[in-house]
N, C-alpha and C positions, 0 to 999 in steps of 0.2 A: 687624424680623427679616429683610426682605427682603435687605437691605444687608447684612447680617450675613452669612447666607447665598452672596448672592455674592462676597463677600469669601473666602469660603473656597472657593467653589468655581473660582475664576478666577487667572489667573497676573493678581499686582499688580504695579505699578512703586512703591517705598518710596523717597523721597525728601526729604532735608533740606531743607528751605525756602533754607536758609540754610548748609548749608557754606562756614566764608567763610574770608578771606584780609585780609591787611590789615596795619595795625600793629597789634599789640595789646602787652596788659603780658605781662611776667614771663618771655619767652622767652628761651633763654640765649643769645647771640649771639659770634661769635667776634670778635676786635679788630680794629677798626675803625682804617683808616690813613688813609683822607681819607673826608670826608663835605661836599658840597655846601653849598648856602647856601639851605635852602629859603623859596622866595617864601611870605609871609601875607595872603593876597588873602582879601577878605571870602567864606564857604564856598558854594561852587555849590552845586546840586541834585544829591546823589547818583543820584537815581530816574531816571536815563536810562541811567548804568552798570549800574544794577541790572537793567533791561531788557535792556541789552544782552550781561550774563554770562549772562541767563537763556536767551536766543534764543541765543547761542554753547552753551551748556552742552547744548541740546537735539540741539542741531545734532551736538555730538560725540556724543556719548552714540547718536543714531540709528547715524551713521557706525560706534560700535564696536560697538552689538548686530548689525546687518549682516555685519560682519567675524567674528563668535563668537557666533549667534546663539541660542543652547542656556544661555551662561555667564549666571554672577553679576558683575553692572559696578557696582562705587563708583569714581567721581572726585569732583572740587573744581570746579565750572566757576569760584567764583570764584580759587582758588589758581593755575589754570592758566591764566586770563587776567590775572592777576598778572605772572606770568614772563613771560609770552609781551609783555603788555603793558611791560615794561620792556626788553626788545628792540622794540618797535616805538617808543619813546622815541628810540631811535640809527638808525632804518631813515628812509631817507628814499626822493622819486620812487614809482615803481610799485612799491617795497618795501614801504614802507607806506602805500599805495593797498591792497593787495592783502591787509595783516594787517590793515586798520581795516574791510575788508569782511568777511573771516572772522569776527573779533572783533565784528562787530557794534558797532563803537565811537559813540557820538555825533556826529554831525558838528559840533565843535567844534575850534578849533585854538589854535597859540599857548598864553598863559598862560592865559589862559580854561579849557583842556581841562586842564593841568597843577593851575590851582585845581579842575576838576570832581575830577579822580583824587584830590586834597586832600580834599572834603569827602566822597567815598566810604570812605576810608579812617578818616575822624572818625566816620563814622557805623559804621564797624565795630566799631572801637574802644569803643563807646557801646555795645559789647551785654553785655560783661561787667558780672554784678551778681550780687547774692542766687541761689543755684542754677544759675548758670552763669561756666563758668571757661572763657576765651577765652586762649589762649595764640597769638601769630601774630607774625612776621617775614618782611621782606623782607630780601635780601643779592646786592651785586653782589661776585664774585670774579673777581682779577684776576692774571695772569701780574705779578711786578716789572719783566719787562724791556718790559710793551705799556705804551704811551699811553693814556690816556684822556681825554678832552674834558673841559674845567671844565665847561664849557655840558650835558654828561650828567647830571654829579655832580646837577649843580643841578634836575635836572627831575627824576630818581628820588629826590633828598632830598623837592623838592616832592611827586610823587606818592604814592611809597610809604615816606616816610622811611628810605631805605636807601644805605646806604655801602658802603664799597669797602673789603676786605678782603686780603691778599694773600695769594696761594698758587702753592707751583713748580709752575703748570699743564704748563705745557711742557718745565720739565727733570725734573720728578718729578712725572707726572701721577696714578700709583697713589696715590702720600703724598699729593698734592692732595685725589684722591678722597676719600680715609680722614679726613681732615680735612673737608672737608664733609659727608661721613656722618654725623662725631660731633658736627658743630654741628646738623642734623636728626634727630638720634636725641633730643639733649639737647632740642630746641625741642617734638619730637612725644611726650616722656614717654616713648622707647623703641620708642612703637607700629612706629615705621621706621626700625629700625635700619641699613638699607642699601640708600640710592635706589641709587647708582653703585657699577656693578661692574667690577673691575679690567679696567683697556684703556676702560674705556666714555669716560675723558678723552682719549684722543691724539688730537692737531693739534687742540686746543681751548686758550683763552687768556683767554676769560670767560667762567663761568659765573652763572646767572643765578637765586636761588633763594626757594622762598617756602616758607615750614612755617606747619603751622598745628595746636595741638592746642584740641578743645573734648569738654568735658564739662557734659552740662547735663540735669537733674531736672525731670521731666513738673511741668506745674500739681497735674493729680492723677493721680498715681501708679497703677499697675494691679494691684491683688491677686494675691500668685500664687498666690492658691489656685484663684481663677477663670482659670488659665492651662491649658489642658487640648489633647490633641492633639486633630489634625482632619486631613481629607483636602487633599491641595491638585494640583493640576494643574501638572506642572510646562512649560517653554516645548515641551521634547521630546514632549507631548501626552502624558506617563507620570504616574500615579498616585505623590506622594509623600503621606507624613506628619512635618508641621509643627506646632510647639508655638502656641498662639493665644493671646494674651493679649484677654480678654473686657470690656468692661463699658464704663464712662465716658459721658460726655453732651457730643457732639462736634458741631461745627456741620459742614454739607456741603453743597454747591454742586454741580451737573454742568452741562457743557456740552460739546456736538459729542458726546454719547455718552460724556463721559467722567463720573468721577463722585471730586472732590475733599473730603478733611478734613483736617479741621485739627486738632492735637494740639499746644497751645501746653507752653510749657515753662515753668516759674518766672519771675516778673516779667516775662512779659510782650510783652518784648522780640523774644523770636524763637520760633519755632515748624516743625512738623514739615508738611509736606501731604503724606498717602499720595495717590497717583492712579490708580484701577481704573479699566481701560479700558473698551469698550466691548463688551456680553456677546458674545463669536463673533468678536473682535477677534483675532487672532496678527500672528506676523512681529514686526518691531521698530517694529511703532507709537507713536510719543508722539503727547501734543498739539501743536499749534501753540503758538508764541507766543503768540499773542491771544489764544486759549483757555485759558489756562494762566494767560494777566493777568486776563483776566475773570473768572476763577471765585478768584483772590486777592485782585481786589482786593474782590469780594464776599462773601469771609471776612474781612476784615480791616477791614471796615465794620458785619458784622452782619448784613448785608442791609438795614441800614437804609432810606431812601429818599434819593436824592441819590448814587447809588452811578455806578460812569462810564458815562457817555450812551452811548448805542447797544450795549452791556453784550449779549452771547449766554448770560451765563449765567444760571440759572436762579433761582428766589426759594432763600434758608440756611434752610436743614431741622437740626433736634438729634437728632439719632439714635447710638446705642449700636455699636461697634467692635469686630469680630474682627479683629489684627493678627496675625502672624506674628512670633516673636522671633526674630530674626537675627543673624548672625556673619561681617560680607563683610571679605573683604581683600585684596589685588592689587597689581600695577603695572603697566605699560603703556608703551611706546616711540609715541608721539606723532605723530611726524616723518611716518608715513605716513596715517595719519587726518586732519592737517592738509592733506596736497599735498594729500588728494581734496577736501577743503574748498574747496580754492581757494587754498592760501598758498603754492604750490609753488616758486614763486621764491624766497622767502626761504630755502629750503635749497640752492640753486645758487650757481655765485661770479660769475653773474648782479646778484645780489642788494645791494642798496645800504643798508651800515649805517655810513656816515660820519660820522653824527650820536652815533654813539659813539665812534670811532676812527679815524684814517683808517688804521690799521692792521687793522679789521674789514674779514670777508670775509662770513662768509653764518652760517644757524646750523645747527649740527652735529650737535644733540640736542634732543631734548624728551621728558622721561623724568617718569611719573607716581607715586606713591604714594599709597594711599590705603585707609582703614580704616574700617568705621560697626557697631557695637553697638548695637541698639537692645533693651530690655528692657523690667523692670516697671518699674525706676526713674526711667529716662529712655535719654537718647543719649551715648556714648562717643566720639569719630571724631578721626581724625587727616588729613592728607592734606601731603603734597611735593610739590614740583615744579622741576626742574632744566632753565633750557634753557644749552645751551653753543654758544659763539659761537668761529668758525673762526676765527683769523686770516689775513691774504693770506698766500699762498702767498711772496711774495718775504718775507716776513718769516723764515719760515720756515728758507731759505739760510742755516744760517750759516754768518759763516765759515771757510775753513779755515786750516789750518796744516799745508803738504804740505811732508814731510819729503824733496825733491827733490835734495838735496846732503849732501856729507857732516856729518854729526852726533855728538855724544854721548848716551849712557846712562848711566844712574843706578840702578839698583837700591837704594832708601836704605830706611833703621829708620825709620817716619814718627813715632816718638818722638822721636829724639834727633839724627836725621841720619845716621846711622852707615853709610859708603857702604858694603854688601856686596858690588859690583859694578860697573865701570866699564869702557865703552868707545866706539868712536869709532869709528864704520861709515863704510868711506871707498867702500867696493862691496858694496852690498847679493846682488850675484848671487855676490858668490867665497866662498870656504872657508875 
């Protein structure tokens, strides 16, 4: 009852294990005009990206309670190291020195890293089953009139199996927008009807995108008749009331003060871990990374014995759950949460992404969406992610056509031709 207790008495952090990214089935994708040649290299170890989304994900997530530190924050860390991750595909030199340190990437290179993003993506894909519905896409969009590198195609086919789609970024960048919108509305079940807001494309000529919807049903479900309000604390140090859902038989871990459960979902596959911090904790505290590994991967063993050496967290306790039923939904513009990161170059025309284009300049946007339901049944969530990629500046020039001498006019029926008006300006300044 202790846990129980402070569960309701303390502001929690509710987090998906697993909000993930990836390729998955059944999401509706817009046509595809080139697609790569992805390498079939025997499958790497997913579990170093998985660490690596997770130590990025926190890392944001601190950065945006800092910047709004009172609000409600859902994102995707792995949808948004997705996109981002399929720009650092094309960034090369101190460009992606600089996103493989934010991102927390493996130090791995070459096809080596291209098979790892291969078997992270297999192993996403591998979570759809009985009681969970994984819906997820990768998509690169591309102006008609840029370049793009075969050598790109080939590494985002390999990483995230995703092709290249066209759209008039640059001569019709609203219709672009609207057009990506409606392929992330279609992929997110509606949840996100509208990452990109009209203007949010100009001087952009790749965009870069990840959708993801999932729907997935607790192992065992929560009664709602044992769903009853309670007091809660909120980060503003103000007294609200929260609906609780009660009961079940949960494993739970703490370490460094903090205090981890686990709330697996249908088959098995993937699972929830709420994390209450530590009692008299505020501000925007997470765990660490290694806090945060330690005490998973000590749910995710049992507690068994033989769990990882040098381990800070604590022996798995089965204890009984007050949760909170929640309704988060947002978006977020990125681009400033990442310079403080450390990525800041990659938004300058400092920045080196010639391993997509040598028409590429820097990136433009990085724009989030994201949704999590959690109830008696289970978790609802969706999440987007849009980065847009600038083209150089001389691309940009185009040419003209300066009407310097004298001319004629046309006024025509653009049915039939039918000239209503004709003339032949020999002095534009006379009468």
């Amino acid at each position: 009852m202790r846990v129980k207790n402070e569960l309701r008495a303390a502001a929690g952090v509710v987090a998906a294990a697993l909000l993930i990214a990836g390729c998955g089935s059944g999401a509706v994708a817009p046509p595809v005009v080139a697609h790569g040649v992805a390498l079939r290299e025997p499958l790497a170890d997913p579990r170093p990206f998985g660490a690596g989304d997770t130590a990025f994900g926190l890392d944001v997530l601190t950065a945006w309670c800092r910047a709004d530190p009172r609000a409600n924050l859902v994102l995707s860390p792995s949808s948004l190291a997705s996109g981002l991750g399929m720009a650092y595909l094309g960034a090369r030199g101190g460009t992606a020195q600089a996103m493989a340190r934010v991102l927390d990437l493996p130090a791995t290179s070459g096809q080596g890293f291209e098979a790892g993003l291969q078997a992270r993506s297999a192993a996403l894909r591998g979570l759809d089953g009985p009681g969970v519905m994984l819906e997820a896409s990768d998509q690169v969009w591309a102006d008609p009139t840029l370049q793009t590198r075969r050598s790109y195609l080939n590494a985002v086919a390999t990483g995230y199996d995703a092709g290249v789609a066209q759209a008039p970024l640059l001569s019709s960048p609203d219709r672009a927008a609207q057009e990506i919108n409606q392929a992330i509305a279609a992929a997110t079940r509606g949840q996100i009807p509208q990452l990109l807001s009209p203007g949010s494309l100009n001087n952009i000529g790749w965009v870069l995108t990840d959708a993801l919807y999932l729907r997935a049903a607790w192992a065992t479900p929560f009664q709602a008749s044992q769903t009853v309000p309670g007091p809660f604390t909120t980060a503003a140090g103000q007294q609200a009331t929260a609906s609780f859902m009660n009961g079940g038989q949960y494993r739970t871990v703490s370490a460094a003060g903090w205090t981890a459960v686990q709330l697996p979902y249908r088959g098995g596959k993937l699972a929830m871990v709420a994390l209450l911090p530590p009692s008299g904790a505020g501000g925007c505290e997470t765990p660490t990374a290694s806090a945060l590994g330690a005490m998973t991967a000590r749910l995710a063993a049992g507690g068994a014995a033989g769990g990882a050496a040098g381990s800070t967290a604590g022996p798995v306790q089965t204890r009984s759950v007050s949760l909170p039923r929640v309704s988060l939904g947002g978006q977020v513009s990125m681009k400033g949460l990442l310079s403080e990161l450390g990525m800041g170059v990659a938004f300058t025309t400092s920045a080196d992404f010639t391993g997509l284009s040598p028409q590429a300049c820097c990136i433009g946007l990085v724009k989030q969406a994201a949704t999590l339901q959690v109830g008696e049944q289970g978790t609802v969530a969706s999440a987007a992610t849009a980065v847009g990629m600038q083209p150089t500046a001389e691309r940009l020039q185009l040419p003209q056509v300066v009407f310097d001498r004298p001319y004629l006019m046309l006024v025509t029926a653009t049915a039939t031709g039918e000239p209503l008006l004709a003339a032949r300006v020999a002095n534009p300044s006379a009468h």
